[in-house]
C-alpha positions as CSV (number, residue, x, y, z in Angstrom):
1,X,16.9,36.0,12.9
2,X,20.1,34.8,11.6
3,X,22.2,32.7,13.4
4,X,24.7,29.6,13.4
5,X,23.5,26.5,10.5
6,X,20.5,29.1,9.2
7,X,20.2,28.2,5.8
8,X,19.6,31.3,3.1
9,X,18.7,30.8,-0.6
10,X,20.2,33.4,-2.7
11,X,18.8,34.7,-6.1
12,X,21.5,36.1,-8.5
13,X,21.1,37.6,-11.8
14,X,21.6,35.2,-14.0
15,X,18.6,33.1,-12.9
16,X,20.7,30.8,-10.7
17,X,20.3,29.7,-7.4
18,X,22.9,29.3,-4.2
19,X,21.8,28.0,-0.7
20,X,24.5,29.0,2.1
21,X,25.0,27.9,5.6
22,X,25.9,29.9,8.1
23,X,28.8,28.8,10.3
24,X,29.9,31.2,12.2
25,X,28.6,34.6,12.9
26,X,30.5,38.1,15.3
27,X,27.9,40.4,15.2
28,X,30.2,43.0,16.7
29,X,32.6,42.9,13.8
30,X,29.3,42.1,11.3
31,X,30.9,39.2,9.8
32,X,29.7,35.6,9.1
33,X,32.0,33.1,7.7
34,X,29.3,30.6,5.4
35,X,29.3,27.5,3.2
36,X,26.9,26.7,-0.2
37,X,26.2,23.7,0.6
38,X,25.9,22.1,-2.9
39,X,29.2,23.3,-4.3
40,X,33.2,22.4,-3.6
41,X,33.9,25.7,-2.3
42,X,35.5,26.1,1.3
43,X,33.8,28.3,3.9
44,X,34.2,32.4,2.8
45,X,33.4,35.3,4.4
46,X,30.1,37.5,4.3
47,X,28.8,40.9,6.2
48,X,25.9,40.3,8.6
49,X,24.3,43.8,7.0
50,X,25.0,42.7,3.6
51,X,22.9,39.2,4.7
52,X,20.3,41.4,6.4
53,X,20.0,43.6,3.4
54,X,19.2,41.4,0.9
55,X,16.9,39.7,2.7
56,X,15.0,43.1,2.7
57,X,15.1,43.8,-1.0
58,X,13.8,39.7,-1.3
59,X,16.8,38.8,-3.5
60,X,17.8,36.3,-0.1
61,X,15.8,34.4,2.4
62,X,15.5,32.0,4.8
63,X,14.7,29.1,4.6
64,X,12.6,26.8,7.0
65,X,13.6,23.5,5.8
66,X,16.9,21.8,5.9
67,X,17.5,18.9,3.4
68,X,20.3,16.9,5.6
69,X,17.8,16.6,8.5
70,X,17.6,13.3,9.2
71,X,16.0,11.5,12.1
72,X,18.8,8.5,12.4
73,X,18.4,5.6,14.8
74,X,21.6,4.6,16.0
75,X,20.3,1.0,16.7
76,X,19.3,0.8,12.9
77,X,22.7,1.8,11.4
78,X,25.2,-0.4,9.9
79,X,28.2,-0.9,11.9
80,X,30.8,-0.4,8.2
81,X,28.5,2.9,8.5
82,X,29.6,3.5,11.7
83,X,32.8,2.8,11.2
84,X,33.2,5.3,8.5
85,X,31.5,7.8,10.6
86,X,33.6,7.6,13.7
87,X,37.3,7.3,11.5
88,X,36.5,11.0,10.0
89,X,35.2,12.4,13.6
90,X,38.4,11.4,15.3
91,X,40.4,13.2,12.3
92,X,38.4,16.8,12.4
93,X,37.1,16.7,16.1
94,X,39.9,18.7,17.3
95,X,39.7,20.7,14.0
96,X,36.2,21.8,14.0
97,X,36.1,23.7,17.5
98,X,39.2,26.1,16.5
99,X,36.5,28.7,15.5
100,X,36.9,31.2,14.0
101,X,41.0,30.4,13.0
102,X,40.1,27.2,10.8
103,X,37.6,29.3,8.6
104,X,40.9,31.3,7.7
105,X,42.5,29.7,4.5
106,X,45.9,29.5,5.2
107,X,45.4,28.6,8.9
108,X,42.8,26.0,7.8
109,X,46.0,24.4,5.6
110,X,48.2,24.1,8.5
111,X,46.1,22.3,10.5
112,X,45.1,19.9,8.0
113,X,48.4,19.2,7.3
114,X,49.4,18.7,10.5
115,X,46.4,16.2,11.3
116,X,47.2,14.5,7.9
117,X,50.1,13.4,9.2
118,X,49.6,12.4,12.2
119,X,46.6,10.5,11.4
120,X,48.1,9.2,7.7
121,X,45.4,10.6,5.3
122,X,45.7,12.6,1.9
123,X,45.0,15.8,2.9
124,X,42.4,16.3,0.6
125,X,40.2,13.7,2.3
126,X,40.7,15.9,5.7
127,X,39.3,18.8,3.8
128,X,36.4,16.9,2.1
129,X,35.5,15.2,6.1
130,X,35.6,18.7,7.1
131,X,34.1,20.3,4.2
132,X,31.4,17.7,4.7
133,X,30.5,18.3,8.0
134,X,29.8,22.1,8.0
135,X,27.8,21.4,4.7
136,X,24.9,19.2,7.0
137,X,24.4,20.8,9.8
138,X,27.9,20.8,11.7
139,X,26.9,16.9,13.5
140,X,29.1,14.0,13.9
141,X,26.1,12.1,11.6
142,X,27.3,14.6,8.8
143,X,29.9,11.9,8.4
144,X,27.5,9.1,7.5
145,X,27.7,8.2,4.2
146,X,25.2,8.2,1.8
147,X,24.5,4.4,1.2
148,X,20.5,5.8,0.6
149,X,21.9,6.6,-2.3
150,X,23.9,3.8,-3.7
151,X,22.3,1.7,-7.0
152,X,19.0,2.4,-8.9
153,X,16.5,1.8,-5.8
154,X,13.4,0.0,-7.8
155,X,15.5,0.3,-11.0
156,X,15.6,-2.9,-12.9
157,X,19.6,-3.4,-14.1
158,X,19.4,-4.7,-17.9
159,X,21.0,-8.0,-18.6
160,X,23.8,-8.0,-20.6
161,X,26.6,-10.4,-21.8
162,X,28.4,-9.5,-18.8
163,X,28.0,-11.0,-15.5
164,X,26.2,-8.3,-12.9
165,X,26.6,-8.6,-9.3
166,X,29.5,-9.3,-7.2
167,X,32.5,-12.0,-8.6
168,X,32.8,-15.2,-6.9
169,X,35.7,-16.3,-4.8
170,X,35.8,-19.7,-6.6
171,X,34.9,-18.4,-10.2
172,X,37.7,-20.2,-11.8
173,X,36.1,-23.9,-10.2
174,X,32.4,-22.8,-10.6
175,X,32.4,-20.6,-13.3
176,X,31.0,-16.6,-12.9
177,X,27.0,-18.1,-13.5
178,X,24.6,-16.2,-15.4
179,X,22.0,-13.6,-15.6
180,X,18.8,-13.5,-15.0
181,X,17.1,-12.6,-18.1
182,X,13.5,-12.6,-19.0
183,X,14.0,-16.5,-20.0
184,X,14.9,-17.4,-16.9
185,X,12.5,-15.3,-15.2
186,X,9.8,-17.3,-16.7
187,X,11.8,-20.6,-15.3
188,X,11.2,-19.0,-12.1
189,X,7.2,-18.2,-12.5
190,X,6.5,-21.6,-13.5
191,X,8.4,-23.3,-11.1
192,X,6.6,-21.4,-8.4
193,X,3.5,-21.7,-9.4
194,X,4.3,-25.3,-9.9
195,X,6.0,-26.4,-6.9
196,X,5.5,-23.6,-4.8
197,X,2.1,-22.2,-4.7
198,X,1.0,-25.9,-4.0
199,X,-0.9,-27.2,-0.9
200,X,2.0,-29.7,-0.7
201,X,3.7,-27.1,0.9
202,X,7.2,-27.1,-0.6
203,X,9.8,-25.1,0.5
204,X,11.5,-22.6,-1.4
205,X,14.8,-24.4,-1.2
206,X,12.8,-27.4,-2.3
207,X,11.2,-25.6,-5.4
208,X,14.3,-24.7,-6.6
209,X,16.0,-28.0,-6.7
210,X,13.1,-29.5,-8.5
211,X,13.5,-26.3,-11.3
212,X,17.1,-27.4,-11.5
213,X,16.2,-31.3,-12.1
214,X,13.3,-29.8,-14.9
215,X,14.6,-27.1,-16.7
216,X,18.5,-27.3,-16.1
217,X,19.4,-30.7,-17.2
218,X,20.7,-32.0,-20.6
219,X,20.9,-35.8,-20.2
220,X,19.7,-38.7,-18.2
221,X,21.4,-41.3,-16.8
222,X,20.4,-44.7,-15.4
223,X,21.4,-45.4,-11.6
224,X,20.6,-48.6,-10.1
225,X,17.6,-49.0,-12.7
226,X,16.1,-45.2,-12.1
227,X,16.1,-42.5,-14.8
228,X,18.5,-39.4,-13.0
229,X,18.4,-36.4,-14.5
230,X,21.9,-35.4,-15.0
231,X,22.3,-31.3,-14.0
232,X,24.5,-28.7,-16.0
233,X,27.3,-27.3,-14.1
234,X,27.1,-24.6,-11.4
235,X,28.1,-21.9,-13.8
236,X,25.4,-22.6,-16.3
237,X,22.6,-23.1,-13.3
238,X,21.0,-19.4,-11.4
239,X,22.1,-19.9,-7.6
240,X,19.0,-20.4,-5.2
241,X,20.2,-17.0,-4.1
242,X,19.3,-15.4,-7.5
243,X,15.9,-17.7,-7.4
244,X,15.1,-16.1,-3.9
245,X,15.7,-12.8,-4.5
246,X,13.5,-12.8,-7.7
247,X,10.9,-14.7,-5.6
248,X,10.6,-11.9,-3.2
249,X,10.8,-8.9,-5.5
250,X,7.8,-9.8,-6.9
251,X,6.4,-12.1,-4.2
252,X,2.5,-12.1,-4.2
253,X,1.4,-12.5,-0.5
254,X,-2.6,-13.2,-1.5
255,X,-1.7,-16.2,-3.8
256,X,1.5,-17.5,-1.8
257,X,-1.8,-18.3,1.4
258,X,-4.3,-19.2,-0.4
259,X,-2.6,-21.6,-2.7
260,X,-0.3,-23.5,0.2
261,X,-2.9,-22.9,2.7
262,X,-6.7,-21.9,1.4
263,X,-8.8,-19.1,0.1
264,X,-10.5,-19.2,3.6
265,X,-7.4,-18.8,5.5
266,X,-6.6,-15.4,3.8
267,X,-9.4,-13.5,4.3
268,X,-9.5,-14.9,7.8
269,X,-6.2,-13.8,9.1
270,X,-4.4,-12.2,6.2
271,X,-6.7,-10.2,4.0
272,X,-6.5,-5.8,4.1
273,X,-9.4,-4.3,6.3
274,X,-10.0,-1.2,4.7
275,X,-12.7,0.2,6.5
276,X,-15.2,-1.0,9.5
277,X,-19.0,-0.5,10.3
278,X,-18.4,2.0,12.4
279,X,-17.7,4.5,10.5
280,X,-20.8,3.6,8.2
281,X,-22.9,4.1,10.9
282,X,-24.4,7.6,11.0
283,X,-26.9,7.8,14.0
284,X,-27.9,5.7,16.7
285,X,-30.4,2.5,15.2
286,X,-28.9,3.3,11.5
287,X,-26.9,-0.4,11.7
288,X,-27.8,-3.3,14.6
289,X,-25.4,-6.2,14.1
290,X,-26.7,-9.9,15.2
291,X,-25.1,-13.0,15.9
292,X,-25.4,-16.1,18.3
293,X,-23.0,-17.3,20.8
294,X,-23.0,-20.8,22.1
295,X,-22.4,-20.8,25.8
296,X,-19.4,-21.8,27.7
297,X,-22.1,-23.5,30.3
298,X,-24.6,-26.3,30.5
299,X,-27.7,-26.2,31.9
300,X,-29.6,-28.4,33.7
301,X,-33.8,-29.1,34.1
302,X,-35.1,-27.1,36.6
303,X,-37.4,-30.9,37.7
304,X,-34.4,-32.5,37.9
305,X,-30.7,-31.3,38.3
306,X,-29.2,-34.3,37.2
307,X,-30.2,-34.1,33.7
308,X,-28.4,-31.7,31.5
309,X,-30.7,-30.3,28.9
310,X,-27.6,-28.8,26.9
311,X,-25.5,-25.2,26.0
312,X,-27.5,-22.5,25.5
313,X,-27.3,-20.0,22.4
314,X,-27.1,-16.1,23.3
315,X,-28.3,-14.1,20.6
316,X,-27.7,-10.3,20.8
317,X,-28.1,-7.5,19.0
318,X,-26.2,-4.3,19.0
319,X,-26.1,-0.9,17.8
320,X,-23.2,0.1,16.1
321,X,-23.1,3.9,16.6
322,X,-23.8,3.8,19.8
323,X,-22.5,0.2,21.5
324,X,-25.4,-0.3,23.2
325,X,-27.0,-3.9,23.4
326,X,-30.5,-3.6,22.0
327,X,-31.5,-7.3,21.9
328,X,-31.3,-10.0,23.8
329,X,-32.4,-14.0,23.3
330,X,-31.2,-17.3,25.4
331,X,-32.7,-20.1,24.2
332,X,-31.6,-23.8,23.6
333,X,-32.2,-24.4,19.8
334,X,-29.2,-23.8,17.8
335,X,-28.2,-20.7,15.6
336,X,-31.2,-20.4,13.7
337,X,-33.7,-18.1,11.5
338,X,-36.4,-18.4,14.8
339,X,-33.5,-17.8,17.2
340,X,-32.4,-14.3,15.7
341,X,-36.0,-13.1,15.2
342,X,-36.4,-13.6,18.7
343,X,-33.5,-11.3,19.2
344,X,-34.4,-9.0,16.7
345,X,-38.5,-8.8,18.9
346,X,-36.6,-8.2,21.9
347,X,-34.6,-5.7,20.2
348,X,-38.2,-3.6,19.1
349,X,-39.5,-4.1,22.4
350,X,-40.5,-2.0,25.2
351,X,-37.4,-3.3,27.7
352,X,-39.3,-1.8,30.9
353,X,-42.0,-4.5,30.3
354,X,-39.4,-7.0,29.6
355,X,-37.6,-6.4,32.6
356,X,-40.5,-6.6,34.9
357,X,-41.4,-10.0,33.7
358,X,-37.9,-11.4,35.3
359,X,-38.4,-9.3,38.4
360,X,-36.5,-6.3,37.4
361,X,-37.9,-2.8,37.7
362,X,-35.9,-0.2,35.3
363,X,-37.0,3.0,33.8
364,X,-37.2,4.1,30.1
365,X,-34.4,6.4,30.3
366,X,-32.1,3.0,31.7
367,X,-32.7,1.4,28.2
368,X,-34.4,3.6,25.7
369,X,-34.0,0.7,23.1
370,X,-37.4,-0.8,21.1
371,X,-36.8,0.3,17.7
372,X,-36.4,-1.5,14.4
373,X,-32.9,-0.6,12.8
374,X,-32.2,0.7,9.1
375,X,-30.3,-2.1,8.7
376,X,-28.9,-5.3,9.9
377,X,-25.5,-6.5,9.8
378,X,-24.8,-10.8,10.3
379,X,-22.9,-13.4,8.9
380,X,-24.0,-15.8,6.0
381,X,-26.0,-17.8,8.4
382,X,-29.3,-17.0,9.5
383,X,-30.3,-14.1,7.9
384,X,-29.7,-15.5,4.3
385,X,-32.4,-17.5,2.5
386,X,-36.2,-16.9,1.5
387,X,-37.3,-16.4,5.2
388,X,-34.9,-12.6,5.3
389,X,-37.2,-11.5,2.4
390,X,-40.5,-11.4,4.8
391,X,-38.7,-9.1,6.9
392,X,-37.1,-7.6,4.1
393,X,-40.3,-6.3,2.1
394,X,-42.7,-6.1,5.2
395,X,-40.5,-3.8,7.3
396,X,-38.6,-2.3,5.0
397,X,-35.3,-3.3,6.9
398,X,-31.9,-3.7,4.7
399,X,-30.0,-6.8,5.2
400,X,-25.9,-6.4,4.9
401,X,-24.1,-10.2,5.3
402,X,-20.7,-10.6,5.7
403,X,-18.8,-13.6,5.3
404,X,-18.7,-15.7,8.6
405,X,-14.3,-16.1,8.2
406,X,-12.8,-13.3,9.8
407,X,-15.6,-11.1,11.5
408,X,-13.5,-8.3,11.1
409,X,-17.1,-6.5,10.4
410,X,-18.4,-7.8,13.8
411,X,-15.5,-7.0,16.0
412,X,-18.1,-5.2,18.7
413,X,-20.2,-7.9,18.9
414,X,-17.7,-10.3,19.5
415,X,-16.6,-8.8,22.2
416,X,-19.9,-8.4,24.0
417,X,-20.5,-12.5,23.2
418,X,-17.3,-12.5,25.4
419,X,-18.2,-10.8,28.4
420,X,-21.7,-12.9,28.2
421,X,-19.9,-16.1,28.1
């Protein structure tokens, strides 16, 4: 079906390509006034049955896609962008609706004229605003321009003998400074790795100043009996702007934490996650995870409620596929190797018998849990050492260990501690 901003791709003999867009369409009269939309050419006249027809013998069709769609966000755009956008809609608003009359050349001329004087613009720039518009889809955010587009996006300019980047408003006091070739690009890796990536904690500003005393200074001088480094002018010296910018274009995130804060801190909070147990685990009992939980209580002796006999640890045990808590243990030593094989027995018990022994009557089908797992999942705590290989070789039961920063493996578990503290 054909109608107004369909886009049809048009195969002609000589192995060339033309995309048009339809503008305007009076099926009565079977005409259709179109634009290519990659080409200079003002809107021109076609016959609905000649569009229908070569769609039919496949030397035209249509296409699905439309390469100036663009999901904008107004809040996201630029107000010089706006600017720009709005100043050619006020010129061509009143234009663009006199349809079919401004598709007619010499009509078209008048009015262009006549808004390029009253508005004070080159007539040419009216017909490339309107030109322009019809070309992307007939929208007032046709008029955006195409700043996307500007430089060589993750191009690297090559330094030259001339000065790149904008000229300064002062270059006659300052001088028009320098590029940043690969010689001062090494400048800038030492001098971040030296007074950057330190756990003194320098700040970039800081860093700079300190490359500009080492590496950017002729002579000394002596005042008031201390050796001062005296620095080459501003126009011989990268600003910090320069030293920024080449910071963050190749700013490495890993070694910017670990070195001002620590290794530990990194894989804590900062480090990717690219996967979790869950999806490892492939049936119910094929991964339990274990670890202990002190608790936010203290208890006292049953003989005498005045003495508090300390925190207790909660060790449980869960499966992974299926959430379920499979293990339980309270006790009052702390995190240790007997601790989470006390879990782990609870975990291939029969929980019916364990129950009754508190005074609690359940059925099998309430907690169908007293298997051993395939594996075990736990942090580099207690199930790391010579005692894991006893359960290891007799029972046959693998043993994965994480490290204990993060827990990003044990993220279940923790939240289970949580509800039983």
């Amino acid at each position: 079906m054909i109608a107004v901003n369909t886009l049809i791709k048009w195969e002609h003999d000589n192995d060339k390509e033309s995309i048009e867009r339809v503008l305007w369409l009076d099926r009565q009269q079977n005409i259709a006034y179109v634009i290519n939309i990659y080409s200079n050419e003002s809107p021109f006249l076609r016959y609905i049955s000649d569009i229908e027809e070569g769609i039919k013998q496949g030397i035209a069709n249509i296409l699905d896609s439309d390469p100036f769609v663009k999901v904008i966000d107004e809040g996201e755009l630029s107000e010089k962008s706006k600017e720009i956008r709005d100043k050619a809609w006020e010129v061509i608003k009143e234009l663009v609706v006199i349809e079919p009359v401004i598709f007619y050349k010499k009509e078209r001329r008048k009015l262009v004229l006549k808004a390029s004087a009253i508005y004070n613009l080159h007539a040419k720039t009216i017909s490339n605003y309107l030109k322009r518009f019809w070309k992307r889809g007939k929208t007032k955010n046709a008029l955006l321009p195409d700043y996307y587009l500007c430089g060589g996006p993750g191009k690297e300019r090559r330094a030259g003998n001339k000065k790149r980047g904008r000229r300064r408003k002062n270059a006659e006091l300052v001088g028009e400074g320098i590029n940043v070739d690969e010689e001062i690009k090494r400048i800038f890796n030492v001098t971040i790795n030296k007074y950057y990536h330190t756990s003194a904690k320098n700040s970039l500003k800081l860093a700079y100043e300190l490359m500009r005393k080492e590496f950017f200074s002729d002579e000394f001088k002596i005042e008031n009996g201390i050796r001062v480094p005296v620095i080459k002018p501003m126009g011989e010296v990268p600003t910090y702007a320069q030293f920024r910018y080449w910071y963050y274009k190749n700013i490495n995130l890993k070694k910017q934490i670990s070195s001002r804060q620590s290794s530990k801190k990194y894989e804590q909070q900062y480090r990717p996650l690219l996967g979790n147990t869950t999806s490892e685990a492939i049936a119910p009992g094929s991964i339990y995870q274990i670890d202990a939980t002190v608790g936010d209580i203290y208890l006292v002796s049953r003989y005498n409620r005045n003495w508090i006999i300390g925190r207790p640890v909660i060790y449980a045990v869960l499966d992974v596929f299926s959430r379920m808590v499979v293990g339980i243990y309270v006790g009052l030593e702390g995190p240790s190797w007997i601790g989470a094989m006390m879990a782990l027995a609870n975990a291939a018990s029969d929980k019916v018998a364990f129950c009754k022994e508190y005074g609690i009557d359940i059925e099998e089908k309430d907690w169908p849990v007293h298997h051993l797992p395939e594996s075990i999942l736990a942090d580099r705590g207690e199930l790391e050492g010579k005692n894991v290989e006893n359960l290891i070789n007799a029972l046959h039961v693998k043993i994965q260990n994480i490290p204990h920063i993060g827990q990003t493996g044990k993220q279940l578990l923790n939240s289970i501690s949580e509800l039983l503290i």
